[in-house]
C-alpha positions in Angstrom: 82.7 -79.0 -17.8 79.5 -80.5 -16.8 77.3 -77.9 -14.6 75.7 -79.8 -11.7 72.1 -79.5 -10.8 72.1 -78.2 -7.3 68.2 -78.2 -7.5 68.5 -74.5 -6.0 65.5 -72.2 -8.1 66.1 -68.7 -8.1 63.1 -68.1 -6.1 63.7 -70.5 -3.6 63.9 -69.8 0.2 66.7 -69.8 2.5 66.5 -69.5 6.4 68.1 -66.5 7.9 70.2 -66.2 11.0 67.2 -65.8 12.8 65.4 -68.7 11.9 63.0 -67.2 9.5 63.0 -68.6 5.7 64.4 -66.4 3.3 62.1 -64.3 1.0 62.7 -64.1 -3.0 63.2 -61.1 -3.8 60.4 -58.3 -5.5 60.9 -55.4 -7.0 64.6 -55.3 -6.2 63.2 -55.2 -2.1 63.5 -58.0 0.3 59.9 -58.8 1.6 60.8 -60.1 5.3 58.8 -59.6 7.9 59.0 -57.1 10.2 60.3 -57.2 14.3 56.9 -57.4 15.0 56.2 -60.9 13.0 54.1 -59.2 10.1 55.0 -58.9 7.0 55.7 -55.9 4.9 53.1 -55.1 1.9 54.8 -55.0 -1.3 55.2 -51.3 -2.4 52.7 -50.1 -4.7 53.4 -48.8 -7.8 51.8 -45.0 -8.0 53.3 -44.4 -11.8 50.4 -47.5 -12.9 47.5 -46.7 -14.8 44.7 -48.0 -12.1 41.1 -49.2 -13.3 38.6 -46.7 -12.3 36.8 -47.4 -9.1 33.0 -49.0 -10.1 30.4 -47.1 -9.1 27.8 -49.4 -7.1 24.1 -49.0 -8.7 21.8 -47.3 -6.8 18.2 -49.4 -6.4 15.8 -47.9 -7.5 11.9 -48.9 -7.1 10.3 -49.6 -10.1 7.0 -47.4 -10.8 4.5 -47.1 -13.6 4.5 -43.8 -15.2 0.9 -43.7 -14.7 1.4 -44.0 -10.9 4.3 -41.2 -10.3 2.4 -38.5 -12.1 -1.2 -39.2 -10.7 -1.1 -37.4 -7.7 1.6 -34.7 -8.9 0.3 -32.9 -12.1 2.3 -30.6 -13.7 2.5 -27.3 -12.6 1.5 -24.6 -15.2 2.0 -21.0 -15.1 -1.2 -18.8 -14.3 -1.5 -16.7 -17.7 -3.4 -13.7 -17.9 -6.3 -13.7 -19.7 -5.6 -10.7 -22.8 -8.1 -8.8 -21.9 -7.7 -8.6 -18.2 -7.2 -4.9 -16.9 -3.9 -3.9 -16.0 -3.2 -1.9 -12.6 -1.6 0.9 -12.9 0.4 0.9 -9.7 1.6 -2.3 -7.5 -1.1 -3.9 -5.3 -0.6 -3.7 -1.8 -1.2 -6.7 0.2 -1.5 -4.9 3.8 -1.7 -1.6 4.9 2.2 -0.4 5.3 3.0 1.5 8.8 3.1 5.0 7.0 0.1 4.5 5.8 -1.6 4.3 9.5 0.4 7.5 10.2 -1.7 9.1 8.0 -5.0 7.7 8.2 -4.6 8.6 11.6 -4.3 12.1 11.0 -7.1 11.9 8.2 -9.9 10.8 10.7 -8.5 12.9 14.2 -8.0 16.5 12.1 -11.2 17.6 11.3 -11.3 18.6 7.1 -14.7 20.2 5.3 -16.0 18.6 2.1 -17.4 21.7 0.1 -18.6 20.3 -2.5 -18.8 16.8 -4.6 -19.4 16.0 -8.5 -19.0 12.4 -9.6 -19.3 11.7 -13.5 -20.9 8.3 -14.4 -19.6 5.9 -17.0 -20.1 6.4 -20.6 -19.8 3.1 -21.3 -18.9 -0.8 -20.4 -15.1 0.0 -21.5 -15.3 3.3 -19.4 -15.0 4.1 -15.5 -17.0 6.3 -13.3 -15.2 9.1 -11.5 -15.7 11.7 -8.3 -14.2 14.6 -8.1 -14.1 16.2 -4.5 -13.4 19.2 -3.3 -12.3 20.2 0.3 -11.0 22.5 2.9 -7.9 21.1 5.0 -6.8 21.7 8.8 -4.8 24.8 7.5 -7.8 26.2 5.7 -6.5 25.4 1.9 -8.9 24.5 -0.4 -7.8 21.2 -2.3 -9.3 18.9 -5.7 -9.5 15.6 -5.2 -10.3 13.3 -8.1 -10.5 9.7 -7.6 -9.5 8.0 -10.5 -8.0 4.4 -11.5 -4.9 6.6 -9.8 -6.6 9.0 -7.1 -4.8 12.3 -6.6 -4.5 15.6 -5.1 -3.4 18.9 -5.9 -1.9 19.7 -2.6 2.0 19.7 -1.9 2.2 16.1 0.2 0.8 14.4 -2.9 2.4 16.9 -5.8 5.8 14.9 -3.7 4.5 11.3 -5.3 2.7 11.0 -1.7 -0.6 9.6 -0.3 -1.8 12.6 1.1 -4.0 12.4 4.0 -7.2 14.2 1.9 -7.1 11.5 -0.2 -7.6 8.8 2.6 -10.0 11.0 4.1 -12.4 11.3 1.0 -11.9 7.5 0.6 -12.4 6.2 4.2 -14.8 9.1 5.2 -16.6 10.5 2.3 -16.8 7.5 0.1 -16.4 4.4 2.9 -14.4 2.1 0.5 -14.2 -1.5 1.4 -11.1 -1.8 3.9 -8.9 -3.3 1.5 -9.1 -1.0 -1.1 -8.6 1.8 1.6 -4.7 1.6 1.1 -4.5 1.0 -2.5 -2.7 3.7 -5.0 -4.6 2.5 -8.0 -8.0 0.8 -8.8 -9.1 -1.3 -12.0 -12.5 -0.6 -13.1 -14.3 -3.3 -11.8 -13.1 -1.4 -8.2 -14.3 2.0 -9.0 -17.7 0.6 -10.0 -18.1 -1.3 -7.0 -16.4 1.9 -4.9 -19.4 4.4 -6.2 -22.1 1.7 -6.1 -21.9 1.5 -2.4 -20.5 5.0 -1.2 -23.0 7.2 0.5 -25.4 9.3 -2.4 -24.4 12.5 -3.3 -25.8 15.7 -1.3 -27.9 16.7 -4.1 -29.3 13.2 -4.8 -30.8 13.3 -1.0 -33.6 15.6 -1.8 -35.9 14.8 -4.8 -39.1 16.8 -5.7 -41.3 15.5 -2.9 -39.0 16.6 -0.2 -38.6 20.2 -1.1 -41.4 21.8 1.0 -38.7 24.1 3.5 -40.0 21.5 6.3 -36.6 20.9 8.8 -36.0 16.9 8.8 -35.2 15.5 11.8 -31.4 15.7 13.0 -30.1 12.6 12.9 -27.6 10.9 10.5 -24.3 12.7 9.3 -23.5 16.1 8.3 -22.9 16.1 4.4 -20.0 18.2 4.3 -17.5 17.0 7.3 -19.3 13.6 7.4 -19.6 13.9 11.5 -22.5 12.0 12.8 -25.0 14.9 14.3 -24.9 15.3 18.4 -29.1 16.5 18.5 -28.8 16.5 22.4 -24.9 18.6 22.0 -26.1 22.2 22.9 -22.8 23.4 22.1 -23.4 22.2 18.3 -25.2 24.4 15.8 -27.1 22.9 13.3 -28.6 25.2 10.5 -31.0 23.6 7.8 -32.5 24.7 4.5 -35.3 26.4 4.8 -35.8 27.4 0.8 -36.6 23.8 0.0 -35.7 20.3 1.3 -34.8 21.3 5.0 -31.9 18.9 5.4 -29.5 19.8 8.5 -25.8 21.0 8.5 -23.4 21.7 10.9 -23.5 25.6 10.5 -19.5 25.5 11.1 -19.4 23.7 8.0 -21.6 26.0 6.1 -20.3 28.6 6.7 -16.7 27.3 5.6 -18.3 25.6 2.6 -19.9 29.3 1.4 -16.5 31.1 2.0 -15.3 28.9 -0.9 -18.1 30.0 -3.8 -16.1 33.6 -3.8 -19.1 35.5 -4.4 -21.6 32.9 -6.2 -25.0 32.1 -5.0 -25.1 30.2 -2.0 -27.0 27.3 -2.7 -27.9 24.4 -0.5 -25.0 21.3 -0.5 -28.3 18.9 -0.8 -30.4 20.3 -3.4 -28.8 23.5 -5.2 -31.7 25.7 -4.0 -30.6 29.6 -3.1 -29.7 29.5 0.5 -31.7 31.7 3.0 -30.3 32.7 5.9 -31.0 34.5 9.2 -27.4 36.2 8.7 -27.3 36.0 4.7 -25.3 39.6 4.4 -22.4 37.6 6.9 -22.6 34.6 4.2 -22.2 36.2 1.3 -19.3 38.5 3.4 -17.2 35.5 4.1 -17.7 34.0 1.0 -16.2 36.7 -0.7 -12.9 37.2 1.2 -11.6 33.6 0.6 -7.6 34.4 0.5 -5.0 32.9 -2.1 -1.6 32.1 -0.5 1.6 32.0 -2.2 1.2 28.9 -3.4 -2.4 29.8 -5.4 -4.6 27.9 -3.1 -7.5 29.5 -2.0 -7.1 30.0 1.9 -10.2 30.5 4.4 -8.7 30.3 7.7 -8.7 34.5 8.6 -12.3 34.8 7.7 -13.5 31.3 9.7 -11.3 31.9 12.8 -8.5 29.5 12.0 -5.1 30.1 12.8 -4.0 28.4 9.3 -1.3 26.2 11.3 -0.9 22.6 11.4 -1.3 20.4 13.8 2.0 19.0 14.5 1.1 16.5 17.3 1.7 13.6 15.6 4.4 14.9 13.3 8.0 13.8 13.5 9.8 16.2 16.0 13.2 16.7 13.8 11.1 17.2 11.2 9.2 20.4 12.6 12.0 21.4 14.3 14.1 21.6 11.1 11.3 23.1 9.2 10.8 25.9 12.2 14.8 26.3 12.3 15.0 27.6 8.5 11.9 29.9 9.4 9.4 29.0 7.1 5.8 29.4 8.1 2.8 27.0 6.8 0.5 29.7 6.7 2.3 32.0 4.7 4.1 29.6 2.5 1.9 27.4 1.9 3.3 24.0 3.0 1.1 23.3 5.6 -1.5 20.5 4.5 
């Protein structure tokens, strides 16, 4: 039997009921169109291995190496030279807030230098040093040595502290530049330019030409508590050296620095000479009785008048209040500085 040609392809079209033309069939769905006259998408396949999406290429404007590193060299670390000095504590950029706590104690309490000895340097590689030593607000005689790292041998600064005898022998005695005031360690270029501009020593005041027992006139600062003299003050007593170079002192002061010799000579501050005195026998009385506490320090304050108490008026109030609660006393113990 002969098949006939109906001309009919398996894809062709048919029309539908509703007057549309048939679809051929894909993917085993029919691909009319919808109610709303568009036609459906034919269903993608998620199981087929896509082509990755092409990234677009980003423009980018063509310069010279020459031109994108002339204006933007390199940046290379600072290296330290091998020989440069080494500090041996951090620098400090600013004063920190507990710092001005105590520098305002150091320069409102009134503190007695007694006597100064500053040894030069041997040598280009070496450092000069000063050691001071002083009577605090309590009456306790303390060392201070300023060194590369300055310290004191009283209980704040035995604590890892800056005490307040150390700012005071820095900012008063010695007049360090400001920003070097606040500093817990100096490099040797520092201590040389420290002791080439601090005031000259007491001793260095008086050379051979002065030392005729004629009194100078009072003016200028008192060697030991570094007070500027009040000549027209009648309440302030000023003695003055009458063995030899007739510099002026504060007799308060005196007297507190000859309590410390324990005995000695008293000898002028300015130029070592014997002291003579009006009241010598009381002199060489005080400087006899100087009193060691519990603590081994050397304490003046019964034989100068002091109470041998701190100041606590600008003192944390817990903090005295806790330290009066478990009894202790800073006269007889020893902590008060």
């Amino acid at each position: 039997m002969m098949g006939v040609d109906t001309d009919y392809q398996s894809y062709a079209t048919y029309p539908d009921r509703r007057g549309y033309p048939s679809q051929p069939q894909y993917g085993g769905c029919s691909a009319y169109p919808s109610s709303s006259g568009r036609a459906y998408q034919h269903p993608i396949d998620l199981t087929a291995d896509w082509p990755p999406a092409k990234k677009r290429p980003t423009k980018r404007k063509a310069v010279a190496l020459e031109e994108q590193y002339e204006d933007k060299p390199a940046k290379k670390k600072r290296s330290k030279p091998k020989d440069e000095e080494k500090r041996l504590k951090r620098w400090r950029p600013k004063a920190p807030l507990t710092y001005n706590e105590i520098r305002d104690r150091a320069l409102t309490q009134r503190m007695f230098v007694i006597d100064r000895e500053r040894y030069a340097a041997e040598s280009e590689q070496s450092h000069p040093t000063e050691t001071v030593t002083m009577a605090g607000t309590t009456g306790n005689i303390y060392h201070i040595i300023v060194d590369k790292v300055p310290s004191c041998d009283c209980p704040h600064a035995q604590k890892g502290n800056q005490c307040k005898h150390i700012v005071y022998v820095l900012s008063r005695v010695l007049r360090v530049p400001a920003h070097l005031e606040y500093q817990l360690a100096f490099i040797t270029t520092e201590l040389r330019e420290i002791f080439d501009n601090a005031p000259p020593l007491p001793s260095e005041t008086a050379n051979e030409s002065e030392k005729d027992g004629n009194r100078k006139p009072i003016e200028g600062e008192c060697p030991i508590c570094s007070d500027d003299f009040e000549p027209y003050n009648a309440k302030e007593k000023v003695v003055y050296c009458k063995a030899s170079c007739g510099n002026n002192i504060h007799k308060e002061c005196f007297d507190r620095w000859a309590a410390t010799r324990h005995g000695a000579r008293v000898t002028c501050p300015y130029c070592r000479a014997p002291w003579e005195s009006d009241d010598q026998g009381d002199i060489k009385r005080v400087a006899t009785n100087g009193r060691v506490n519990t603590e081994g320090y050397v304490n003046v304050a019964g034989q100068l008048g002091l109470s041998g108490r701190r100041d606590y008026s600008t003192y944390n109030e817990y903090w005295v209040r806790n330290q009066m609660r478990r009894g202790r006393s800073d006269y007889e113990a020893g902590w008060g500085f």
